[in-house]
N, C-alpha and C positions, 0 to 999 in steps of 0.2 A: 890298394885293393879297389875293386870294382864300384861305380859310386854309387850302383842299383844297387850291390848283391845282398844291403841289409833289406830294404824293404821287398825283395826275392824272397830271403829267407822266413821276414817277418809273415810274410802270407802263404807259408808255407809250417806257421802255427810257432819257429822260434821267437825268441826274445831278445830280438838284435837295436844294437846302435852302430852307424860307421860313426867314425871320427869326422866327419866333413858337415855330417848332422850333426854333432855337439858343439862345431866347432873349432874342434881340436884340432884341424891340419895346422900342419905346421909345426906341431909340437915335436920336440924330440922325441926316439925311440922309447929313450930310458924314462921320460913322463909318461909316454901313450901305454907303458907297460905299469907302469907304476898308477896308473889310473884304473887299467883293467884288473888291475889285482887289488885296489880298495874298493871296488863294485861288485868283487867276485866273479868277473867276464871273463871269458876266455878271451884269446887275442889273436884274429885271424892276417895274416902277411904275406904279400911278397917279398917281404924284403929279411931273406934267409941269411945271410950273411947276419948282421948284428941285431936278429933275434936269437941267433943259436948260441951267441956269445953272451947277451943278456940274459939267455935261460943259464945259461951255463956259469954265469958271475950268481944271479941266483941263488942254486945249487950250493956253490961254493960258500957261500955266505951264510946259508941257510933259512935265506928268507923265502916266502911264496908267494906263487902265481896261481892263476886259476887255468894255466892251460895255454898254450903258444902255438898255433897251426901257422907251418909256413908253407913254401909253395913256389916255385919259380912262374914266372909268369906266363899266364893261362888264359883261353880265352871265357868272356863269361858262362858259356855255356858250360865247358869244361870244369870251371871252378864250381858253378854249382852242382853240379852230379858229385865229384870229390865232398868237397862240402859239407854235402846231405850224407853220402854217406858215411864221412867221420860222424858228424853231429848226432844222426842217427842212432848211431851203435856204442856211443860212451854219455854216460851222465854228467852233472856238473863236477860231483865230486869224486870221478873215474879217473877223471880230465885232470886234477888238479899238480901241480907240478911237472906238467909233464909237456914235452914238447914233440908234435907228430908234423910229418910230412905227407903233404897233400898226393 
């Protein structure tokens, strides 16, 4: 993902972390998902191929997430208008389980 779009969003009144601020590149899918779902985060990505399979292993298992937005790759400008407008129009707990495309 974009390496501005959390402090974008953050000034734009959400309550974002990218992974690149915590740290966390580098981490596997199944941690950075597994991280966002014990902070109760939603989890924004380009990388739609093995988050749809992780929301979908998930499911299967019956464990939760706080919410998976993917996205094929965008420019920033583009991502933030999509973005806003998911973020806008669902709650935290709207969002949760559930996987939307950007």
């Amino acid at each position: 993902m974009h390496s501005n779009l959390g402090s974008i969003l953050r000034k734009r009144g959400f309550d974002v972390e990218h992974a690149q601020e915590l740290s966390r590149k580098g981490k596997s899918d199944a941690e950075q998902l597994m991280y966002a779902a014990k902070e109760k985060r939603c989890l924004i990505t380009f990388n739609v191929k093995h988050f749809v399979l992780l929301h979908n292993d998930y499911v299967n298992t019956g464990r939760e997430h706080w919410g998976i937005i993917v996205s094929k790759q965008l420019t920033i400008g583009e991502t933030i208008r999509r973005a806003l407008r998911v973020l806008q129009s669902n709650s935290q707990d709207s969002m949760k389980n559930r996987l939307l495309f950007l």
